[in-house]
C-alpha positions in Angstrom: 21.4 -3.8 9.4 18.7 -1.3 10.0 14.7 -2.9 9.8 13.2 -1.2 6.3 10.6 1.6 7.8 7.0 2.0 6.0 5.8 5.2 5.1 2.4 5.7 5.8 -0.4 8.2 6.9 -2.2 8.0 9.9 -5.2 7.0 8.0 -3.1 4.1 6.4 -1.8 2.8 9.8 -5.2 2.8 10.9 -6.9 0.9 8.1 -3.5 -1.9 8.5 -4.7 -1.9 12.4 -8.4 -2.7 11.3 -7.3 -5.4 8.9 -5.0 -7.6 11.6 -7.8 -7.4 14.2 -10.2 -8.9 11.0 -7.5 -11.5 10.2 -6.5 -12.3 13.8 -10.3 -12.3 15.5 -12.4 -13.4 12.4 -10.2 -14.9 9.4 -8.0 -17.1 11.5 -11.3 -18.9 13.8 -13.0 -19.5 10.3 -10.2 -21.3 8.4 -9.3 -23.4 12.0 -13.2 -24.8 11.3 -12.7 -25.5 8.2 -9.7 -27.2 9.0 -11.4 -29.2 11.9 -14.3 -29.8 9.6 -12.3 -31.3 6.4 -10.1 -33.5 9.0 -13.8 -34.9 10.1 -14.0 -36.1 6.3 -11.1 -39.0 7.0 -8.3 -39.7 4.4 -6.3 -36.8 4.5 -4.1 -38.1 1.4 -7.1 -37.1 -0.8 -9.1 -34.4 0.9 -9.0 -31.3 -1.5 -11.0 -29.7 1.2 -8.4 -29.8 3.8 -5.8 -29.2 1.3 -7.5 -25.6 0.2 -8.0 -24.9 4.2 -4.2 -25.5 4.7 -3.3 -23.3 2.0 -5.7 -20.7 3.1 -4.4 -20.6 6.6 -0.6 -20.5 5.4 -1.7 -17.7 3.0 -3.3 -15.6 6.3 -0.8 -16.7 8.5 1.6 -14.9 5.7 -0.1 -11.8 5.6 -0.7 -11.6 9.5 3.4 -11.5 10.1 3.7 -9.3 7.1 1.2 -6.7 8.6 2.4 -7.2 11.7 6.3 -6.4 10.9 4.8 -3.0 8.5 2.7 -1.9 12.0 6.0 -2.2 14.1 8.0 -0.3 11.8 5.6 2.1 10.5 6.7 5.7 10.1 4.1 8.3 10.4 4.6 11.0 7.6 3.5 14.5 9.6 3.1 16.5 6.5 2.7 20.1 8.6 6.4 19.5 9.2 6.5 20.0 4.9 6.1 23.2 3.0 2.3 23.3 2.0 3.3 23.1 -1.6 6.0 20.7 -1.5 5.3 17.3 -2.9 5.8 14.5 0.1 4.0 11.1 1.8 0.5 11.7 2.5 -0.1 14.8 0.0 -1.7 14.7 -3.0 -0.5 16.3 -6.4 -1.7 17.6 -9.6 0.1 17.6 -12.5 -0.5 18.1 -16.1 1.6 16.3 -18.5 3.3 18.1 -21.6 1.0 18.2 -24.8 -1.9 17.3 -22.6 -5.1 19.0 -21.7 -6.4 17.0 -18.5 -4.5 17.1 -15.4 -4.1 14.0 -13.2 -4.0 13.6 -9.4 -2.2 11.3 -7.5 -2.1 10.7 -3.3 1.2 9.5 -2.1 1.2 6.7 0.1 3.1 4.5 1.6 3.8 1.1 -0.3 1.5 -0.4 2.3 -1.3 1.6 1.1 -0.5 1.9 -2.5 -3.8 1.3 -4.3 -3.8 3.0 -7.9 -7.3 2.4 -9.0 -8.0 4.6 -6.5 -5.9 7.0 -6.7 -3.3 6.1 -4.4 0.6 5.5 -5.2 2.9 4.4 -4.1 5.9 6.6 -2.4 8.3 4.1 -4.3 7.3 4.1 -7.6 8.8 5.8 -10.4 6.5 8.7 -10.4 6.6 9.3 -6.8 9.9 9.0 -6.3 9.9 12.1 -9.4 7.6 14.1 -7.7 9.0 14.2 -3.8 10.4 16.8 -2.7 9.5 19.2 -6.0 7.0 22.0 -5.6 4.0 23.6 -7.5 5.2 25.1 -10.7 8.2 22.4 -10.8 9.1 21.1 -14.4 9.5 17.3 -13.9 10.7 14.6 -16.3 9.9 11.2 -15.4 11.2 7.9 -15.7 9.1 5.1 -16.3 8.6 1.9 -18.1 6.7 3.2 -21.0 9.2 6.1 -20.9 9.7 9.3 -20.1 7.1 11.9 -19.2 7.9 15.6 -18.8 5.1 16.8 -16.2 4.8 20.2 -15.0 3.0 20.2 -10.9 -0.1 22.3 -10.8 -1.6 22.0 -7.1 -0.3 20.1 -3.8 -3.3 19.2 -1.1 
């Protein structure tokens, strides 16, 4: 079975990069003191202190191996290899929904990088997957959990 790839921009990969080297170099060393520093305490049995530490470190430990494995099968979305108005990973689209008078903009990122209060969605969800591949001027109707919206794309950046 082939490894699941990660979409993602360039500037995604990067900020992924930035936060193993924070988790590896700076997290990790902390929660090893605080470890050493709750074991110092004695009975282990009843030591919330160590217990928190423990739990903190299997939570980074977590994340390290799950950044890790999204780094080694990253895929780099090179959107000059896209028409300059079509909708794809790493663009970001304007649309304005039917019987509405403000437009909203989305980027399209990689589920890595998906961060929707700022903007940023992710290539997987239900609007995304609508929008990829469609072009400016494109009536789109999409599915979602509050149901269907009927969008028409006004600009692709």
């Amino acid at each position: 079975m082939a490894e699941k790839t990660y979409p993602m921009t360039a500037e995604g990969k990067e900020k992924l990069e930035k936060e193993l080297e924070n988790m590896k170099l700076v997290k990790r060393p902390e929660v090893i003191d605080r470890i050493k520093i709750a074991r110092s305490f004695g009975d282990l049995s009843e030591n919330s202190e160590y217990e928190s530490a423990k739990d903190e470190q299997s939570n980074l430990e977590s994340r390290i191996v799950q950044v890790e494995n999204m780094l080694r099968y990253a895929e780099i979305i090179d959107s000059d290899a896209i028409a300059p108005d079509e909708v794809a990973v790493g663009r970001t689209v304007t649309f304005l929904e039917d019987g509405e008078d403000e437009a909203e903009s989305y980027q399209i990122v990689g589920a890595a990088e998906a961060d929707p209060f700022a903007g940023k969605i992710s290539n997987e969800s239900p609007i995304a997957e609508a929008l990829i591949g469609k072009h400016i001027g494109d009536q789109v109707s999409i599915q979602t959990p509050g149901g269907t919206m009927d969008v028409k794309i006004t600009e692709v950046k």
